[in-house]
N, C-alpha and C positions, 0 to 999 in steps of 0.2 A: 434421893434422886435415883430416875433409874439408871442401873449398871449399863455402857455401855460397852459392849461384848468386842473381845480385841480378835483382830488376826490374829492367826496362829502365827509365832515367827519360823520362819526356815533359817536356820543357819548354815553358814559356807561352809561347814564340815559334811555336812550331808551330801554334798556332791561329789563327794569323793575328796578322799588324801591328796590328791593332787591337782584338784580340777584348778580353777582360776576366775572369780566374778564375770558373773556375763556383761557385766557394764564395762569390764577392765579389759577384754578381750583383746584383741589384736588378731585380725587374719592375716594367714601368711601369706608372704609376697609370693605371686605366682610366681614360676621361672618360665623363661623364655623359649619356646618349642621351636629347635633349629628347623629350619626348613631349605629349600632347594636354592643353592647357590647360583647366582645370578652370569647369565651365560654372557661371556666379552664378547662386544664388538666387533665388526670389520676392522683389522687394520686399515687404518689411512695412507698409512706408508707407504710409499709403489715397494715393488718386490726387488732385493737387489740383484743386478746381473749378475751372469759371471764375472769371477773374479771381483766385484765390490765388495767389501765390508757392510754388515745390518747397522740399522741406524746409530749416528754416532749424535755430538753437541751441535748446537743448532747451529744451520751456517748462516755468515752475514749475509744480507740481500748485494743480490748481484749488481753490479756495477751502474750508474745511468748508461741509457743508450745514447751514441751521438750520432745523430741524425739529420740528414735534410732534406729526407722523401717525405712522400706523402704517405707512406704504405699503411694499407685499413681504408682509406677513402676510396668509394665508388669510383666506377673509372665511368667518363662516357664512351656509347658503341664507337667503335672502332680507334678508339685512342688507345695509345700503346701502352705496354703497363708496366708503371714506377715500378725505380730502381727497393730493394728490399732496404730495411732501417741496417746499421752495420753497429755492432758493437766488438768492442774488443777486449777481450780479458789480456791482462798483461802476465805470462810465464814461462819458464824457463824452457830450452828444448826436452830436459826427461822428464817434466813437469806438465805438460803441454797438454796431456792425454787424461793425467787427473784433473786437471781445469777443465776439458770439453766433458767428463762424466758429470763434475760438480756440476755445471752450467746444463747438460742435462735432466738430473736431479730438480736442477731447482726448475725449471721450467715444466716440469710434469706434476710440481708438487703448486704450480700459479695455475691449473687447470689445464695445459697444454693433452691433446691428445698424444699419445705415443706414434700413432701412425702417421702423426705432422712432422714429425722429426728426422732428418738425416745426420748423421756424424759423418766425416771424411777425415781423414790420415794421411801427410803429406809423406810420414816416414812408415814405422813399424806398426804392422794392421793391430788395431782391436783384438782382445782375446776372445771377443765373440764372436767373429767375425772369421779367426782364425778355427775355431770348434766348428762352425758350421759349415766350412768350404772341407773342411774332413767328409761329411757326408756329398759332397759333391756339390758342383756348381748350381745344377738342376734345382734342386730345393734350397741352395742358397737363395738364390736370385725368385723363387716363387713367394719367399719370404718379403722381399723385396716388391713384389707385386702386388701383392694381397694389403700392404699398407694398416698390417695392423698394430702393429711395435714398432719401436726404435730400428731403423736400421743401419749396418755402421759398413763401411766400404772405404779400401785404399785410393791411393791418388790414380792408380791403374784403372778403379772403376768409374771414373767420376764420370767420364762422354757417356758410360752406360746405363747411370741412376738416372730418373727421371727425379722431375722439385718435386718439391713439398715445402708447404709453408715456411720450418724453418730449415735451415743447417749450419751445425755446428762443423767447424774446421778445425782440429791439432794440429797446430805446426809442429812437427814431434821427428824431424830430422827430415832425409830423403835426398839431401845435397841444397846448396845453393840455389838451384833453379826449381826444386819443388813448391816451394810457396809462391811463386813468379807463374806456374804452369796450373796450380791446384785451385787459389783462387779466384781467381776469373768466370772459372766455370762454374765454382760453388757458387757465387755468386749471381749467374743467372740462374741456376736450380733453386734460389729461394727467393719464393714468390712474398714472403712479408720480413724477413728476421737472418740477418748474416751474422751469427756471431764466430769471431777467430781468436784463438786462445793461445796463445806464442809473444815471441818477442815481439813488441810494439813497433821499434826502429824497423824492423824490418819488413813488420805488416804493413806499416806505415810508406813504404816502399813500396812497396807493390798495388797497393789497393788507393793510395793517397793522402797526402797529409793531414785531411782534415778527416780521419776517420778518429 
């Protein structure tokens, strides 16, 4: 029979001392090429005032409102315009004034514009309020015009603030007759949202039982 002629063998020495079967191979795991750190987001957070602390634990949702306007509903031409919804936080008098920030807070973090809001102080003014009437009245009260922040005023200002949607009231000292002389007037300055942040029995006094 004829011889049939073999392949030559190559054997795995031949590749060298160290090489390794090309069927056996394994390629190496790429490694991962760092690339450009992903830039963060806007904060959500509003920015804290003076004198507030940067965000802290979440806070509970604010109290139900109790109400028995209509405020939010259309008015027709020339009907008068409902009384604002009233809610009231229940807190101490030195307590009074971190209740109407918290109660701030939360309402600018429900969508609320900042320049719908007024704070009023039946006793010792805001410390922002205080820092800005340093630079003078003049650009206090322009601040106050412009309607584009928070803005916060003593019981002293209140015939002089024009409304705004909502306002917040601290019953936060001033004598006996400051929640009797301070509410009334917050009250018709807010065209939809009275919220008053004090002792209840005595809100409750002034403003009436069924708030």
């Amino acid at each position: 029979m004829p011889l049939i002629p073999q392949e030559p063998q190559i054997h795995e020495r031949a590749q060298g001392p160290s090489a390794t079967p090309a069927t056996g191979r394994t390629a190496p795991t790429p490694r991962p090429v760092p690339g450009p750190r992903p830039v963060p987001g806007p904060r959500s957070a509003s920015t804290p005032r003076p004198g507030r602390p940067g965000p802290g634990p979440a806070r509970p949702a604010p109290p139900a409102q109790r109400s028995h306007s209509s405020a939010g509903q259309p008015q027709k031409p020339g009907a008068t315009p409902s009384a604002p919804q009233i809610q009231l936080v229940p807190a101490p008098v030195d307590g009074a004034l971190d209740a109407a920030e918290e109660t701030v807070d939360l309402l600018l973090e429900s969508g609320r514009a900042p320049g719908d809001i007024l704070v009023l102080t039946t006793g010792e003014q805001h410390p922002w309020a205080t820092h800005e009437l340093s630079f003078g009245e003049t650009a206090y009260w322009a601040q106050h015009d412009a309607r584009e922040d928070v803005f916060f005023a003593d019981a002293g200002s209140v015939a002089r603030a024009q409304s705004r949607p909502v306002v917040v009231v601290a019953v936060n000292g001033g004598g006996a007759d400051a929640a009797a002389r301070v509410l009334p007037l917050a009250r018709e300055r807010a065209s939809a949202l009275l919220v008053v942040c004090g002792d209840a029995e005595r809100i409750n006094a002034v403003l009436g039982a069924g708030v």
